[in-house]
C-alpha positions, 0 to 999 in steps of 0.5 A, spaced: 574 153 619 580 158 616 579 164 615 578 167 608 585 170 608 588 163 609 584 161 604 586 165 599 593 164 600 592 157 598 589 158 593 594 163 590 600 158 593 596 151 589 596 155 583 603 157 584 605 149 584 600 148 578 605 153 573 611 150 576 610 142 575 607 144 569 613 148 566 618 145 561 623 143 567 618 142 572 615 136 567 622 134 566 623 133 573 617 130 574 618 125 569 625 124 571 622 122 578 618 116 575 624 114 573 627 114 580 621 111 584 620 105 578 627 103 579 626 104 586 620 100 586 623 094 582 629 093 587 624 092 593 620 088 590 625 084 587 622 085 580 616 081 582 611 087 580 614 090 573 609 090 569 605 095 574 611 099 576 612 100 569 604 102 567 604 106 572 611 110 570 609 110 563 602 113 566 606 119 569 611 120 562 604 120 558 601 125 562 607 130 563 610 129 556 604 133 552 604 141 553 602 145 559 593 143 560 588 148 559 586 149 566 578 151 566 579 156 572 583 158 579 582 152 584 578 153 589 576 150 596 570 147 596 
């Protein structure tokens, strides 16, 4: 079971990554991402699975397109 100091640097490091990927650039980035694995996606499968690709790289650009979500608290470990 970990200790409660490693508990509490994940915590801190969990809600580090949440800051980043929901800044301007990390939104950016992520959206920028969705566009590289969709094109990925579709090579591989020889286009056969667009119409889901494309669902889910329209999913990941609404969900990162709105500004930075109110979180309601610090993550916690459960």
């Amino acid at each position: 079971m970990p200790s409660s100091k490693s508990t509490a640097k994940s915590v801190v490091y969990l809600n580090l990554a949440w800051k980043a990927l929901h800044s301007p650039q990390g939104r950016a980035i992520a959206r920028k991402a969705a566009d590289g694995i969709a094109g990925a996606g579709n090579r591989v499968t020889g286009n056969r699975f667009e119409a889901q690709i494309e669902k889910g790289r329209a999913a990941v650009h609404s969900h990162f397109a709105e500004p930075e979500p109110k979180r309601r608290g610090p993550f916690k470990r459960r």
